[in-house]
C-alpha positions as CSV (number, residue, x, y, z in Angstrom):
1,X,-42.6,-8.1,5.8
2,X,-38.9,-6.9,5.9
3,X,-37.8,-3.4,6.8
4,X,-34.7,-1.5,6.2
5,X,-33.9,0.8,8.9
6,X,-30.8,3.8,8.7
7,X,-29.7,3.6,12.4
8,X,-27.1,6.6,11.8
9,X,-29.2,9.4,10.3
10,X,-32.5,7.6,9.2
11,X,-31.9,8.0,5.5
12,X,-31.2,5.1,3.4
13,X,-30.5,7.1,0.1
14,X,-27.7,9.4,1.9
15,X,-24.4,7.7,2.4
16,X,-23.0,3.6,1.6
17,X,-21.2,3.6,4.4
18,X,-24.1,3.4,7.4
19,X,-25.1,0.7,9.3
20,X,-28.0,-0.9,8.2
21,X,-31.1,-3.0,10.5
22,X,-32.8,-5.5,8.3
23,X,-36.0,-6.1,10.9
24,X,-38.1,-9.2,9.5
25,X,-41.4,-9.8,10.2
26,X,-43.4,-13.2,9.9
27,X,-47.2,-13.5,10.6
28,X,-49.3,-17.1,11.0
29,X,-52.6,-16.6,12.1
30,X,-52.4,-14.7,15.4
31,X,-49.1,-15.4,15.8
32,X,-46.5,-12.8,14.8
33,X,-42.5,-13.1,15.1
34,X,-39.9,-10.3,14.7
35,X,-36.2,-10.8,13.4
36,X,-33.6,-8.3,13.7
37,X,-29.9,-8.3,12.6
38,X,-26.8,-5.4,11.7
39,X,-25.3,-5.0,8.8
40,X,-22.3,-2.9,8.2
41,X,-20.5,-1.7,5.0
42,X,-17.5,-3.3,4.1
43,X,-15.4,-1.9,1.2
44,X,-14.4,-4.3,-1.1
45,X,-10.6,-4.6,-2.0
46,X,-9.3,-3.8,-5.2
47,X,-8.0,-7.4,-6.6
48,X,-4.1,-6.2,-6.9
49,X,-3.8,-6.4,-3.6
50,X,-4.5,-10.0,-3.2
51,X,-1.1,-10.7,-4.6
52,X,2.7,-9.6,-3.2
53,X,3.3,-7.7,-6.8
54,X,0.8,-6.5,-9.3
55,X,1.9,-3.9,-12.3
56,X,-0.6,-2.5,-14.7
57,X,1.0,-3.3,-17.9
58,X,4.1,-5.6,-18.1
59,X,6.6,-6.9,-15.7
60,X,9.4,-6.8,-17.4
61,X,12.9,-8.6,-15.5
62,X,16.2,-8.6,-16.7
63,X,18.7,-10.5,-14.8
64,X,16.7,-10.5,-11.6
65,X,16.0,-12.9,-8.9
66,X,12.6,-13.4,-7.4
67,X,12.5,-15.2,-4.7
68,X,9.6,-18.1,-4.4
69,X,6.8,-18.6,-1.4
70,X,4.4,-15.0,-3.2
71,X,2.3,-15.0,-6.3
72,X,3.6,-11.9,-9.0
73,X,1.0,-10.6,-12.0
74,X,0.7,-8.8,-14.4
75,X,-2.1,-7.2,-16.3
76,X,-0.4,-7.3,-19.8
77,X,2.4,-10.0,-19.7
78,X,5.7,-11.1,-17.9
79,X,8.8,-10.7,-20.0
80,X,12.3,-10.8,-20.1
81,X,15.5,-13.0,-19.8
82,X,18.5,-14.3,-17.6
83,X,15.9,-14.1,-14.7
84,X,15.9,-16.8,-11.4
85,X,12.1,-16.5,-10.7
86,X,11.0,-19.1,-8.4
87,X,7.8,-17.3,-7.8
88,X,4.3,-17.5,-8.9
89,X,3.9,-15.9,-12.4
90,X,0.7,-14.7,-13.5
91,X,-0.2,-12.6,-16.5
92,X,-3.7,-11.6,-18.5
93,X,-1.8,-12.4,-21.5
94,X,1.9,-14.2,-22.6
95,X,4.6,-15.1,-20.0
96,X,7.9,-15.7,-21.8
97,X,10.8,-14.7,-18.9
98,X,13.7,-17.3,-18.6
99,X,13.8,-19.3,-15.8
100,X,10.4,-19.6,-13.9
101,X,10.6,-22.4,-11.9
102,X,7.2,-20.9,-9.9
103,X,3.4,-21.8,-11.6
104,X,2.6,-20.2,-14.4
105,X,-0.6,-19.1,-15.3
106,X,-1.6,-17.1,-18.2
107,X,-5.0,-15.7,-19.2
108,X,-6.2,-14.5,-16.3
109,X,-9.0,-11.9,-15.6
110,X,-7.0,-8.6,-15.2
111,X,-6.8,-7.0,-11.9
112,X,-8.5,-4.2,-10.4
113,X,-6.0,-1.3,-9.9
114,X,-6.3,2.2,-8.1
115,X,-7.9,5.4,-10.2
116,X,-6.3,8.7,-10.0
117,X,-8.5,9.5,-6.7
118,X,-6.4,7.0,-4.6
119,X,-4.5,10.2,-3.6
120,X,-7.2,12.2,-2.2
121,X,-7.9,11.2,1.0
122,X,-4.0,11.1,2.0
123,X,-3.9,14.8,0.2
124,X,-7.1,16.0,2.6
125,X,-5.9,14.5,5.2
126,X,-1.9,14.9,5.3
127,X,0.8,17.0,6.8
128,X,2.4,19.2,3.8
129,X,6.2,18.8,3.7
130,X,7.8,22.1,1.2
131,X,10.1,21.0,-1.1
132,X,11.7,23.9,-0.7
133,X,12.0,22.5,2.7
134,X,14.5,19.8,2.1
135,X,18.4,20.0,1.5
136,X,19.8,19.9,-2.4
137,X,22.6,17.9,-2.7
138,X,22.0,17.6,-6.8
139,X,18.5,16.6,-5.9
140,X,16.6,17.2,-2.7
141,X,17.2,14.6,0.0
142,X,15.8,13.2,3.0
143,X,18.2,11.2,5.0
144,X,20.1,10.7,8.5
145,X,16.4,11.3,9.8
146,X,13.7,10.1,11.3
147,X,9.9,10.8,9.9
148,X,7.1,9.9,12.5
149,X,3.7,11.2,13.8
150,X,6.1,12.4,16.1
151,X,8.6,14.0,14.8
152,X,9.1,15.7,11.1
153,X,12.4,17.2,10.7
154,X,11.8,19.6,7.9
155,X,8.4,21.5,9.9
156,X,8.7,22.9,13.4
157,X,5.5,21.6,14.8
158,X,4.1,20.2,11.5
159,X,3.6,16.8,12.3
160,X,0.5,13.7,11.3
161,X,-0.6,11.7,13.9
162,X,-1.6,9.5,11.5
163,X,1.8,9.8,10.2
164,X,0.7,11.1,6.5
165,X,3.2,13.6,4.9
166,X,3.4,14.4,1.2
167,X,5.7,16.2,-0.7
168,X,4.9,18.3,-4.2
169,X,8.3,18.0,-5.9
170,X,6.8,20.4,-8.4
171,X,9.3,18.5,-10.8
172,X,12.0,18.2,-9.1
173,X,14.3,15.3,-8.0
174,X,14.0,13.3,-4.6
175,X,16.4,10.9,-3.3
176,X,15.2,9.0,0.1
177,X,18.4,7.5,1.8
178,X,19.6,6.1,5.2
179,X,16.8,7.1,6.6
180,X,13.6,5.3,9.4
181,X,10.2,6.4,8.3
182,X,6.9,5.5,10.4
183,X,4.3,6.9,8.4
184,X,3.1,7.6,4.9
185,X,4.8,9.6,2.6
186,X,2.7,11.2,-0.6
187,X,5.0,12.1,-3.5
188,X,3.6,14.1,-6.1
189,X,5.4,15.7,-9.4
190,X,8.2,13.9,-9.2
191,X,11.3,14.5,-11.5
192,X,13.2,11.4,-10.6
193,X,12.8,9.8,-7.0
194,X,14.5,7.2,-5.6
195,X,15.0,5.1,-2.5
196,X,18.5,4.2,-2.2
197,X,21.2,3.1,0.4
198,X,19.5,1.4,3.3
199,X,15.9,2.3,4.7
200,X,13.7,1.4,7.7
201,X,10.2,1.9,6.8
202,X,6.4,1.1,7.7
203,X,3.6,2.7,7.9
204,X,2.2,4.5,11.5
205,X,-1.4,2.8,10.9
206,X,-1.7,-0.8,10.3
207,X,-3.3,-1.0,7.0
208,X,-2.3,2.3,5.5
209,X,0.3,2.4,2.5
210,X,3.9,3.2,3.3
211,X,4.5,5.0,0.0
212,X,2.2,6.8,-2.7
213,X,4.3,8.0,-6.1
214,X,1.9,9.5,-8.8
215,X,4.5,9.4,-11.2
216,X,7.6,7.0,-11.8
217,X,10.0,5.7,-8.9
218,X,13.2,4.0,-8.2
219,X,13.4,1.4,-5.7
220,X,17.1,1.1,-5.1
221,X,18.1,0.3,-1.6
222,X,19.7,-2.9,-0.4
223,X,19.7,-5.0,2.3
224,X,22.6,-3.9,4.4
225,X,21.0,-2.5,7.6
226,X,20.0,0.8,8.8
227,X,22.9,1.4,11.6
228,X,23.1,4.1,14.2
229,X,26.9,3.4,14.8
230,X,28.1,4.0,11.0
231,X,25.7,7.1,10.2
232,X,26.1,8.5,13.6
233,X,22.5,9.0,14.2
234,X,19.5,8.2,16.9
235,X,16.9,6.4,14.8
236,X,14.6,5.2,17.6
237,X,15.4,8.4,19.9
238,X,16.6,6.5,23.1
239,X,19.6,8.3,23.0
240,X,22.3,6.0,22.4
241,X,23.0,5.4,18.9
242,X,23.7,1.7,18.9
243,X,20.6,0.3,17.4
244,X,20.5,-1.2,14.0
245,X,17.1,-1.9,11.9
246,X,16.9,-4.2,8.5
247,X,16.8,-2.6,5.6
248,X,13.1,-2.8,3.7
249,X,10.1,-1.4,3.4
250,X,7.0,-2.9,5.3
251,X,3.2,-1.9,4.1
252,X,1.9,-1.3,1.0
253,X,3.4,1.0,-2.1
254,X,1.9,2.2,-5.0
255,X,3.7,4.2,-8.1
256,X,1.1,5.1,-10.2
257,X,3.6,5.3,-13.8
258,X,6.5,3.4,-14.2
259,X,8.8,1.9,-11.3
260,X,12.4,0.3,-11.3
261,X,14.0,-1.9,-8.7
262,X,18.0,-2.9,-8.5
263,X,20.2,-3.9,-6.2
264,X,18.8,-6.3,-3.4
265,X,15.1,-4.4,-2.4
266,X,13.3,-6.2,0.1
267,X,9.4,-5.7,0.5
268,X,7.2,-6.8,3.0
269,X,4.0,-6.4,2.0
270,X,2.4,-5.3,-1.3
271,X,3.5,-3.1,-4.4
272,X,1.6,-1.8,-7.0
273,X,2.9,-0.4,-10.4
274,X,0.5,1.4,-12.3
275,X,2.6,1.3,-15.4
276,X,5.4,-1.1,-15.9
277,X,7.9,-2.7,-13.6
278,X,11.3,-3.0,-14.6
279,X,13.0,-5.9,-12.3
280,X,16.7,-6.0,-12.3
281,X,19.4,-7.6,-9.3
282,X,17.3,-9.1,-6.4
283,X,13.6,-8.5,-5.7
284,X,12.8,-10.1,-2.0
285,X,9.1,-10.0,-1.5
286,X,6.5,-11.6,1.4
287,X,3.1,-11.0,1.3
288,X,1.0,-9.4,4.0
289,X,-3.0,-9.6,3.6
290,X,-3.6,-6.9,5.3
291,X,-4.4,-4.5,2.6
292,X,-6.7,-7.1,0.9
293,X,-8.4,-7.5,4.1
294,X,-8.9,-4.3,5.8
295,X,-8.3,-1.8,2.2
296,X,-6.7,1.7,3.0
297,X,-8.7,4.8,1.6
298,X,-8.0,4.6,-2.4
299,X,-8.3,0.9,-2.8
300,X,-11.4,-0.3,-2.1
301,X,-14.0,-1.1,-4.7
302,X,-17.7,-0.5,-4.6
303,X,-18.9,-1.3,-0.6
304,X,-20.9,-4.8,0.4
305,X,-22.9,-4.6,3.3
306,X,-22.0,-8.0,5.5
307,X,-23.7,-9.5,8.6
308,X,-22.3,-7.7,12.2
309,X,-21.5,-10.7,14.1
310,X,-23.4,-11.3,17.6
311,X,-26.4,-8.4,15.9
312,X,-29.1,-11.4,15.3
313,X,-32.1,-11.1,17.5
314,X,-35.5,-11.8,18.5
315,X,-37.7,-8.6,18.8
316,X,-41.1,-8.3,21.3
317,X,-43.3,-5.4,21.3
């Protein structure tokens, strides 16, 4: 006989996410022996993040450089000319840009990508920064800051300690600049955003995205680093402002529409374009498995229950 037990609440039918005891049972004559192990849910990862770049549609490059050593796909095709792309190219369908001296591998089975829910969780469960909030300088802008669980300049008191802020733009512009961000910023409605200048940015929980757009985004920054000395400003709050950070974004981000990159954008970790990305100047990308591994709320598939290590046991009444 086998028997599956709901250790949390005793219901099987009720949630995916319990723990589950598979107790065996295996009868010879008078003889009787019990097996017991754990099994746990697991979400599944959504397959885009099993690469360093993944956009919906096409990836479209003109006059950019791709550094080699990460796999890019696409689930349409990979386009364009006067490109240096030493990395991987994949596509579902044709791969025609210039100059790929990476594999290329066309046809293959498209990608799982977020749904519109990918939001919610980071919505329900994040600190609401007003737009109305933030300094206009032709579009709103946060820079010369630092954005933490600890510390959120535009909220006395309002602060994550998960580090999860979002931002309704209601349509309006945002501009991110010369700014250190540990955390995860949620940008809804935007009119045009944009990170430019240099940035120092990761997320506050491991496995947790770094940026969410639902809508289109410009990734514009470069690679000259974040300094305390030249912006006058006390990014790691030690007091001295003599400090200087590289310029990129670690962690995972995800623009639901369209998203552009220029001048020399450096990403450690994963991005996601729901639409089409438009590559232009230098696009420096590494890879971190994280997200694949351990998926953030929003992009995980259907759960798998898998075996708890060290659970297997003998039972005796």
């Amino acid at each position: 006989t086998l028997e599956g037990i709901d250790p949390t609440d005793g219901s099987l039918s009720n949630s995916a996410s319990d723990s589950l005891l598979l107790r065996g049972t295996g009868f010879q004559g008078q003889s009787r022996y019990k097996l017991q192990v754990t099994m746990v849910s697991k979400s599944k990862a959504l397959t885009c993040l099993q690469v360093a770049l993944h956009s919906g549609n096409d990836i479209s490059c003109s006059s950019a450089t791709i550094p080699g050593g990460v796999t890019i796909s696409a689930n349409d095709a990979v386009v364009g000319s006067s490109n240096t792309i030493a990395a991987n190219v994949e596509a579902v369908n044709a791969i025609t840009a210039a100059t790929i001296t990476g594999t290329k591998t066309p046809g293959i089975t498209p990608r799982t990508m977020p749904d519109a829910a990918a939001f919610d969780y980071y919505i329900l469960n994040g600190t609401s920064i007003t737009y109305a909030s933030l300094p206009k300088q032709q579009a709103a802008n946060i820079e010369k800051v630092v954005l933490s669980p600890n510390n959120n300049p535009y909220g006395s008191g309002l602060t994550s300690p998960t580090g999860i802020y979002v931002i309704n733009c209601l349509g309006g512009n945002l501009r991110i600049r010369n700014a250190r961000i540990v955390g995860t910023l949620v940008i809804l409605n935007p009119g045009v955003f944009s990170v430019l200048e240099s940035v120092n940015w990761e997320p506050a929980v491991a496995n947790y995205p770094s940026l969410l757009v639902s809508g289109t985004a410009e990734l514009a920054f470069t690679n000259t680093p974040l300094s305390e000395s030249s912006l006058r400003v006390d990014f790691n709050q030690d007091t001295d402002k003599t400090d200087t950070y590289p310029s990129l974004i670690k962690g995972l981000i995800y623009a639901s529409g369209d998203l552009t990159t220029k001048t020399y954008v450096t990403v450690d970790g994963v991005l996601v374009i729901g639409n089409t990305l438009t590559a232009q100047n230098t696009l420096s990308l590494s890879y971190l498995s994280t997200f694949y591994d351990n998926p953030p709320p929003g992009f995980g598939g259907a759960p798998e229950m898998v075996i708890s290590p060290g659970t297997w046991k003998q039972l005796v009444d």
